[in-house]
Structure formats: structure tokens, C-alpha cells
FIVEX-910598 format. One record per residue (C-alpha): x, y, z. Coordinates in nm, 4 decimals. Layout:
PT        c1        c2        c3
PT         X         Y         Z
...
This chain:
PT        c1        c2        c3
PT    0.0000    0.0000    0.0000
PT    0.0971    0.3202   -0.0409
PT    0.2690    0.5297    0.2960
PT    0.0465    0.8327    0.1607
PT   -0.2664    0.6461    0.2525
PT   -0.1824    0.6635    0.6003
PT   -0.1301    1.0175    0.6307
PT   -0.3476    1.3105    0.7671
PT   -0.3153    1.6221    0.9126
PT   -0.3038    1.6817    1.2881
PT   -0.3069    2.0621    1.4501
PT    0.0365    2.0837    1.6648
PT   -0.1447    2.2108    1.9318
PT   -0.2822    1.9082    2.0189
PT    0.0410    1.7178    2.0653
PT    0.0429    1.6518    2.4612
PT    0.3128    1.7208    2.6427
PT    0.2506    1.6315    2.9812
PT    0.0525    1.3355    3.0619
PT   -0.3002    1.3551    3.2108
PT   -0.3366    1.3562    3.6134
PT   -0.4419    1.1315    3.7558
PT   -0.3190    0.8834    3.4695
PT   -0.6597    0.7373    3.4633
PT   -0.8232    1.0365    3.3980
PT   -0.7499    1.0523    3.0198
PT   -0.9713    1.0370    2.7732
PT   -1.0772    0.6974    2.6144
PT   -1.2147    0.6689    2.2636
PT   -1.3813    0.3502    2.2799
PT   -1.4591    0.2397    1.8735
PT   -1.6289   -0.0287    1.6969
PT   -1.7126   -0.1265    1.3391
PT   -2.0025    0.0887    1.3689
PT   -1.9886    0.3402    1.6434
PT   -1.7841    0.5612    1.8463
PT   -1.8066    0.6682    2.2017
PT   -1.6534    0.9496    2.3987
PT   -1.5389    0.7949    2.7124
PT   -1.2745    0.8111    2.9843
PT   -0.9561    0.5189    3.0834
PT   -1.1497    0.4598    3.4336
PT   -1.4529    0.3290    3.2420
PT   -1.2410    0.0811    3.1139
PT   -1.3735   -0.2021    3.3224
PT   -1.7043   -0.1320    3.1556
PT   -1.6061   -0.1642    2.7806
PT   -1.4490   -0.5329    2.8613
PT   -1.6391   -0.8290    2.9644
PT   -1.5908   -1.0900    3.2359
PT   -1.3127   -1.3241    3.1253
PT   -1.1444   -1.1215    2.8730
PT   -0.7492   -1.0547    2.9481
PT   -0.5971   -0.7315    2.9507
PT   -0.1958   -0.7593    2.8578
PT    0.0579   -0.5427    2.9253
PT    0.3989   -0.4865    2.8458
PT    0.6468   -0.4838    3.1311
PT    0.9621   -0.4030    2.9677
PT    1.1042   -0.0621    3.1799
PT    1.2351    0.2698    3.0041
PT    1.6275    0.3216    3.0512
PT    1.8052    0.6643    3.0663
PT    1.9041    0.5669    2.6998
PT    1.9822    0.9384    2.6093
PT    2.3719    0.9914    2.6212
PT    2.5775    1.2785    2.5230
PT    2.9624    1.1960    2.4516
PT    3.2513    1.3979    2.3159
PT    3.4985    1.2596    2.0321
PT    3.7651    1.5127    2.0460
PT    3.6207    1.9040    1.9753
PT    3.2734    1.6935    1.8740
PT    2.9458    1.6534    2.0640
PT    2.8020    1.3368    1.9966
PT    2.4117    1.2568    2.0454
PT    2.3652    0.8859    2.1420
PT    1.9971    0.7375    2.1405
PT    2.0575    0.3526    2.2338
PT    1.7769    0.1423    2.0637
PT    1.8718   -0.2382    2.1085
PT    2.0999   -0.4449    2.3395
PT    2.2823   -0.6981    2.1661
PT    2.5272   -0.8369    2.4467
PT    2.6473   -0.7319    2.8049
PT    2.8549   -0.4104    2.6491
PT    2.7077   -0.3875    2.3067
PT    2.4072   -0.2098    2.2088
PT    2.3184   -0.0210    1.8896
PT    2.2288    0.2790    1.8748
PT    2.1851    0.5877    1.6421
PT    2.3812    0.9005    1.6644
PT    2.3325    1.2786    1.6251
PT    2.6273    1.4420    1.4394
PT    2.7200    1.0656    1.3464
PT    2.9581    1.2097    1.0803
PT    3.1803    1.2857    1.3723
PT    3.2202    0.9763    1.4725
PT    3.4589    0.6993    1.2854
PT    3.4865    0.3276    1.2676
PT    3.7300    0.2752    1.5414
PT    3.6575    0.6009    1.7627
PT    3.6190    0.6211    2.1119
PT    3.3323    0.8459    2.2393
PT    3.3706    0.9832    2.6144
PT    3.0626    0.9846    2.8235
PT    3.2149    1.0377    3.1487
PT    3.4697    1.0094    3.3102
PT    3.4003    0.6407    3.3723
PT    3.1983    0.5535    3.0863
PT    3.3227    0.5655    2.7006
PT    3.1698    0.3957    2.4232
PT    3.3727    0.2336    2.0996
PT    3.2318    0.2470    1.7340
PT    3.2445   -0.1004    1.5864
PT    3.0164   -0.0875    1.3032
PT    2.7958    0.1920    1.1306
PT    2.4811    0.0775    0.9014
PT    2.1702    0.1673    0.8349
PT    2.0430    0.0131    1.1312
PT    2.2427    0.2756    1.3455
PT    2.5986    0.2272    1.4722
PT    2.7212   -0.0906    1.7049
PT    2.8728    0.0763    2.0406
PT    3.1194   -0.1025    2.2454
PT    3.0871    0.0266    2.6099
PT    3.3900    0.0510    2.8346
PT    3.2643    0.1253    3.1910
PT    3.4709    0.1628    3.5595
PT    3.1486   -0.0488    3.7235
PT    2.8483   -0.2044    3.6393
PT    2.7255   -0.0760    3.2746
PT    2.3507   -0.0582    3.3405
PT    2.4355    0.1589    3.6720
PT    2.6780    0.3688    3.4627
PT    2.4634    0.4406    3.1598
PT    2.1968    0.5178    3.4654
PT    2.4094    0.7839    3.5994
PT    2.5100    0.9688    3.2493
PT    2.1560    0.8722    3.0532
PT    1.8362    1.1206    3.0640
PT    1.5191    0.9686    3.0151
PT    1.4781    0.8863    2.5777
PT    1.1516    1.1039    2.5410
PT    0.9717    1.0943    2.2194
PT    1.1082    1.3496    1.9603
PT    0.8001    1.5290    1.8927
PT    0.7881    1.6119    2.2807
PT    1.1795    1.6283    2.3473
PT    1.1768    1.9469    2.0612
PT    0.9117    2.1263    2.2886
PT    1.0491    2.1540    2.5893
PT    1.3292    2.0416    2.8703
PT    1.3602    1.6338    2.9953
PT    1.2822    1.7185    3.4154
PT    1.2144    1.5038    3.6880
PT    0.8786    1.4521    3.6236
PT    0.9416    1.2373    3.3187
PT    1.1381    1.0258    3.4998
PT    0.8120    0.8928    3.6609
PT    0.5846    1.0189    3.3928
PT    0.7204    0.8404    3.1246
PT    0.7426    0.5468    3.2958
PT    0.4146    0.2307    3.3446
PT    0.3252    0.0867    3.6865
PT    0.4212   -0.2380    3.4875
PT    0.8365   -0.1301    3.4127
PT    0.9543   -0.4188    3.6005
PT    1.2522   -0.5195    3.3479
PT    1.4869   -0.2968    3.2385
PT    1.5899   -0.2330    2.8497
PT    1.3230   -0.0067    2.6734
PT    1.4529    0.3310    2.5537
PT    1.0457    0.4236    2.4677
PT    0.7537    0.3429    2.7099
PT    0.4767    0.1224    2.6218
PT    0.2868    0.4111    2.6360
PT   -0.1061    0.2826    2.6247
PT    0.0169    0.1632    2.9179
PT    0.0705    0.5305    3.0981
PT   -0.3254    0.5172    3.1636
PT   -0.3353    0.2213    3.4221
PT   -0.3149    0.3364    3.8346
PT   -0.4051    0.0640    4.1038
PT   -0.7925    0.1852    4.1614
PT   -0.8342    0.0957    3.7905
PT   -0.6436   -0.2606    3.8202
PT   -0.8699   -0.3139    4.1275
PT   -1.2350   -0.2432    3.8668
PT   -1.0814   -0.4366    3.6358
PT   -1.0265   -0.7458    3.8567
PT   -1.3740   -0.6972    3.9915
PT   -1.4924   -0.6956    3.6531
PT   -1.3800   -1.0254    3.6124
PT   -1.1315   -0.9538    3.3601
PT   -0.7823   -1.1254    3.3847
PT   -0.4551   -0.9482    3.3221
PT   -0.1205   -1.0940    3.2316
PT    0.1920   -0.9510    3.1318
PT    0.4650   -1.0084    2.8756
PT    0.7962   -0.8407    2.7888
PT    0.8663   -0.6428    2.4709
PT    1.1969   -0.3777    2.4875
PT    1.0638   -0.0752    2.2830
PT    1.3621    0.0470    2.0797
PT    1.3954    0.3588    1.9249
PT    1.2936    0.2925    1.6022
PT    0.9747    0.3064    1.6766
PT    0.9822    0.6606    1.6253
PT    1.1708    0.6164    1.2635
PT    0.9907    0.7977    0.9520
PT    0.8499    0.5798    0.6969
PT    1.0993    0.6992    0.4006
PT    0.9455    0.4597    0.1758
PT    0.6927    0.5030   -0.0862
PT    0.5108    0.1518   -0.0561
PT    0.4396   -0.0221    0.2454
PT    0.6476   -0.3012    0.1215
PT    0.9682   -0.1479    0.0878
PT    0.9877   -0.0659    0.4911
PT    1.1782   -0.2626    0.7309
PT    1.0956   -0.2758    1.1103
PT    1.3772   -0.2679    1.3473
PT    1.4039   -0.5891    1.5508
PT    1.2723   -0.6176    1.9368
PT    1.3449   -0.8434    2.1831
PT    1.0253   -0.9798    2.3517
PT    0.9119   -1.2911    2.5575
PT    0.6049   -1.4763    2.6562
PT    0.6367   -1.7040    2.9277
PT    0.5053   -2.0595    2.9112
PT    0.2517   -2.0214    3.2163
PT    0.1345   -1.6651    3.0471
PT    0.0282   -1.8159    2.7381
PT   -0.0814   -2.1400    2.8471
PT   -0.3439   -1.9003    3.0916
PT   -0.4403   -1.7007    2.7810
PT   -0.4796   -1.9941    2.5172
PT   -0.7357   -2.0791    2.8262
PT   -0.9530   -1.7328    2.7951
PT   -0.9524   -1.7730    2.4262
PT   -1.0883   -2.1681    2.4885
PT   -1.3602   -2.0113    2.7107
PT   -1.4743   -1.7705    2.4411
PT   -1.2977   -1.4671    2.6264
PT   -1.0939   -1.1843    2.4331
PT   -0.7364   -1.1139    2.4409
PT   -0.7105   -0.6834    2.4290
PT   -0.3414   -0.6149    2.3994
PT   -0.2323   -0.2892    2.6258
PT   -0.0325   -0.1301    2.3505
PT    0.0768   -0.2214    2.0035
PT    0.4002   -0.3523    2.1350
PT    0.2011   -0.6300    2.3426
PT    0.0110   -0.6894    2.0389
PT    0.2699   -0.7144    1.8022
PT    0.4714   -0.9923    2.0698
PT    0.1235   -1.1708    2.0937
PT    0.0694   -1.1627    1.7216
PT    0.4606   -1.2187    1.6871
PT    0.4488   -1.5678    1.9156
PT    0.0724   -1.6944    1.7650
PT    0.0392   -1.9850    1.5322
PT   -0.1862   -2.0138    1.2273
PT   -0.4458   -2.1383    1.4488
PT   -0.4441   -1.8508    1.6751
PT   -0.2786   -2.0582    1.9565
PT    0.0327   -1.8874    2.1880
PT    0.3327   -2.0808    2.2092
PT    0.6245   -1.9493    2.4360
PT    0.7846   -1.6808    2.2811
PT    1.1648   -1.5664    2.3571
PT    1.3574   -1.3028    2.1082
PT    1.3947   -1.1159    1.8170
PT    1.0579   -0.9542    1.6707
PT    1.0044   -0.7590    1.3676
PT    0.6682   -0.8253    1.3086
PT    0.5257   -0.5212    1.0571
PT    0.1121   -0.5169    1.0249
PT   -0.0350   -0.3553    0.7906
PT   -0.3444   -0.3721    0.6191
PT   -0.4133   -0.7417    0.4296
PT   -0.2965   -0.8769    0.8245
PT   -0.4832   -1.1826    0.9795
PT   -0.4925   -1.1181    1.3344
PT   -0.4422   -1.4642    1.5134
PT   -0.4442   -1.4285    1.8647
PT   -0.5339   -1.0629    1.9630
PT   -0.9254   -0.9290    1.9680
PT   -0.8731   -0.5919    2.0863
PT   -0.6278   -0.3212    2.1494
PT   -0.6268   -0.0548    2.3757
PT   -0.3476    0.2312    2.1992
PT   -0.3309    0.6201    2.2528
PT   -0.3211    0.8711    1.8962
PT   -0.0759    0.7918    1.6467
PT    0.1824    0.9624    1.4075
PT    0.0677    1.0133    1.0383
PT    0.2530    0.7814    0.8285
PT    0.3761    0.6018    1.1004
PT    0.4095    0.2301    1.1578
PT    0.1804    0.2001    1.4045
PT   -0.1269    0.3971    1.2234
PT   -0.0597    0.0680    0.9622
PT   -0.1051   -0.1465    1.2438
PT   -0.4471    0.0315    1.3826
PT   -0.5781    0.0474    1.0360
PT   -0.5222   -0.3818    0.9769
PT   -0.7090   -0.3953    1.3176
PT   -1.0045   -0.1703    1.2168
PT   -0.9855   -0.0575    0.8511
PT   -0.7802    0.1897    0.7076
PT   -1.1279    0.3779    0.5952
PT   -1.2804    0.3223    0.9812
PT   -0.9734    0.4542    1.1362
PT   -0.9275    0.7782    0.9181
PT   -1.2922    0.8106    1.0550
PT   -1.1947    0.7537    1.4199
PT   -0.9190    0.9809    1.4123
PT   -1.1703    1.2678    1.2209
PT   -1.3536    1.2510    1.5349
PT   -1.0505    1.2283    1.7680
PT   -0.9414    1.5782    1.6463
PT   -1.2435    1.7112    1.5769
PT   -1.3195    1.6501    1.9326
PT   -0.9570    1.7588    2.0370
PT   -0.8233    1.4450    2.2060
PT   -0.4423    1.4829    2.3215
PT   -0.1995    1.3078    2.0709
PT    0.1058    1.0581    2.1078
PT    0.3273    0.9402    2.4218
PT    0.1546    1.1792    2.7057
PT   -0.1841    1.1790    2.5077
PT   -0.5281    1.0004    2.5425
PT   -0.6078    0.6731    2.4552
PT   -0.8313    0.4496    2.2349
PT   -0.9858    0.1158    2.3025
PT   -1.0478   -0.0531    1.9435
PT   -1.2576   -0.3247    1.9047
PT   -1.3392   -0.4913    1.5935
């Protein structure tokens, strides 16, 4: 398909740039085939029914925003994917600067080496005094989206902000942000309501937030993830799915796991590694039922992956109304719950 297809036009202004408070307090577009209905995330509980499951992503955000020096040179690092204890890759700003071969300082304790550069960013070899994770910790700032970052200043607040009541294991540099909405007073309706949750791991890399550059759907390839779906976890929700329950993926980066570790016949086999899993359009959703997301980027990846859920023609619609009615946009935004 063509990337154009996927585009419309969103007023700036409504690009949020702090997150709602409380988190549950955002708005919730709750769509179907055939109707739309202006809601809020604490009547969540309400839209699901007894014996569904809710998954979420538990993957936590690093500080995966480094600034280095090579020589006279300032040299942005955005880490996006671990590949070993001191390797990750990562894309650079002013990545002319920076040879095959060159060593980057961070800190006084913390320097990185560049190994390889390709189009999938530039392999880093990290030489730290102690522990890397609690080094990168100390020099990192939290990785906030670019369309927010360009706004304004990273503060405290994002440190908590931009991070779910899920982040349990570390190696995200972007939150699973449909996942910003959830507080403990809305796990406790949801229980009541008789709907399960489970969780599952997906590190978000920074290429999520990659243009499309191509023309045709086709010609784009997704950055790899690493994900995992325990044994127990998808043994419990092959068991919903028996019982005529739904599975509603918190995010598209649960989805995309659940889809990623799904069989022809919809069944969820343990899943552990690389994803990348691209949906658009023409996809036959195997496992997942429904998706709870927040307001995408035009052109973007994950407006492809909305529109195979509902419809490229039904989601134009939905977002029509989501402006119209000035919902918040992106990372810090409102939400949607999409059933179709």
C-alpha cells in the first residue's frame, strides 16, 4: 500500500506534552465497526467483559539518552537495542563525527567504541569503571519521544511520567505508552470486573519513532525487538480464548509480541527473542481481539497497524472525530480502546 494512505493532518497544538493527572483520567475513545463513544480510561472495566485478558507490556524505560565527546565533537547517542552485556546499537546525532574505530567519552568512567555503522544505526562497544547498566543510569536522561523532546526540557517529572506501573525489566529506551493510563484503583475495577490481566515483555527500541521513508508499504523494514512470553502466560491465555474470552493487547508492542508468538491457528506458544513483526493492512490477526493504543503519528508504523485492526477507511474516521473533538496526541496523550 501506499505510505500516503496513512497520512493526515493533525493541529500541533494538540500534541500533549505532559501526561493527564491522575493517569486514569485521560480520555478513552472507545470504537467499533459501527460506532464511536466518547469515554474516559477509568470506564475501562465497563467496555471489557468478564473473562477477557488485559496484557501489558512490562519491559522498563532506561536513561538511553547519552551525550559523549569525540575530540572538539558533541556526539548525540539514542541507544535502541541491546545486543550483548557491552554492546548495544544505537543511532547518533552528528554521526559524521564519529569513525569506525573512535572512542566516544561519556564520562569520566563511561566511554563507548564504534564497531560498526549501518543503516540500522551504529554498534557501540561500552567501556565502563562499574556495572554498565548503573553507569549508563548515571550519564543517561530519560529517551523522550522526539516530537515532545523538541518542545520543551527532559525534568524530573518524566522520569516517573514516562514510565508504566508495569516497568519491572529494564531495556526499553520508549515506554509502552497505552500503558501510561493504568493506576491501582483501575487494576482493582478491572479485577472486579472479572477480567484477567497478564503480562509479557517487549523492549521498545527507538525505532519506533523512525519515519516511513518509503513510498510503498512493502519497501519498509521494522527494526528488531526483543520480547518474551512465558510458558505459564500463554498457556493461561490460550485458556480465555478456549472459554470464548478476548485477548485486548495494552499497547501495540504487546500486540505485536502476541501476534509475533501466535500460530496459524491462533494458539500462543512461548515466545523468547527477536521480533520484527510489521502489520499492515491485508494482516490476519491470530491471537489478539482488541487493542487498547493512545493517537498515532501520520505515516507512522503504528497507524498501519491500527488500520489492519479496524480498517484503514474506519480509522481515518476515528481519528476525524478524535481531532475534531480535540483528544491529546502521542506518548503523554489520550487513549483508544479498538474493538473490531
Amino acid at each position: 500500500m501506499r505510505v500516503s494512505d496513512f497520512d493526515f493532518d493533525l493541529p500541533e497544538e494538540l500534541i500533549a506534552l505532559r501526561p493527564a493527572v491522575p493517569r486514569d483520567s485521560a480520555r478513552l475513545l472507545h470504537a467499533t465497526p459501527d460506532a464511536l463513544a466518547d469515554r474516559t480510561v477509568i470506564d475501562l472495566p465497563d467496555l471489557l467483559q468478564p473473562g477477557d485478558a488485559l496484557v501489558f507490556n512490562d519491559t522498563r524505560v532506561i536513561p538511553a539518552q547519552l551525550t559523549g565527546r569525540r575530540g572538539d565533537a558533541t556526539i548525540g547517542i539514542t541507544l535502541h537495542k541491546r545486543e550483548d552485556a557491552v554492546t548495544w546499537l544505537a543511532f547518533l546525532k552528528n554521526a559524521r563525527r564519529a569513525r569506525l574505530g573512535d572512542r566516544i567519552e561519556i564520562s569520566p568512567t563511561l566511554a563507548a567504541l564504534v564497531e560498526e555503522k549501518s543503516e540500522k544505526g551504529v554498534r557501540l562497544r561500552f567501556e565502563a569503571d562499574g556495572p554498565l547498566e548503573a553507569e549508563i543510569a548515571a550519564a543517561g536522561t530519560m529517551p523522550l519521544p522526539p516530537y515532545i523532546a523538541s518542545k520543551r526540557r527532559i525534568d524530573e517529572r518524566d522520569g516517573e511520567d514516562y514510565q508504566t506501573m508495569f516497568a519491572r525489566r529494564e531495556g526499553a529506551v520508549a515506554a509502552p505508552t497505552a500503558s501510561l493510563h493504568f493506576t491501582p484503583r483501575l487494576l482493582e475495577a478491572i479485577a472486579a470486573r472479572g477480567v484477567l490481566t497478564e503480562t509479557l515483555t517487549l523492549h521498545v527500541g527507538a525505532g519506533t519513532f523512525l519515519p516511513v521513508k518509503a513510498e510503498d508499504t512493502e519497501e519498509h523494514s521494522m527494526h528488531a525487538e526483543w520480547g518474551e512470553l512465558g510458558a505459564d502466560a500463554a498457556a493461561r491465555l490460550n485458556e480465555v480464548r478456549a472459554r470464548g474470552g478476548r485477548i485486548v493487547a495494552a499497547g501495540t508492542t504487546s500486540l505485536r509480541l502476541l501476534e509475533s508468538a501466535a500460530g496459524d491457528d491462533g494458539l500462543l506458544s512461548p515466545f523468547a527473542g527477536d521480533t520484527d513483526i510489521f502489520i499492515t493492512p491485508g494482516y490476519r490477526f491470530r491471537a489478539v481481539g482488541g487493542l487498547m493504543t493512545n493517537f498515532h503519528l501520520p505515516r507512522s508504523t503504528l497507524f498501519m497497524l491500527v488500520s489492519a485492526l479496524m480498517g484503514l477507511e474506519r480509522m481515518h474516521g476515528v481519528y476525524d472525530h478524535a481531532i475534531k473533538e480535540r483528544y491529546r496526541f502521542y506518548s503523554y496523550g489520550d487513549s483508544s480502546l479498538l474493538m473490531p
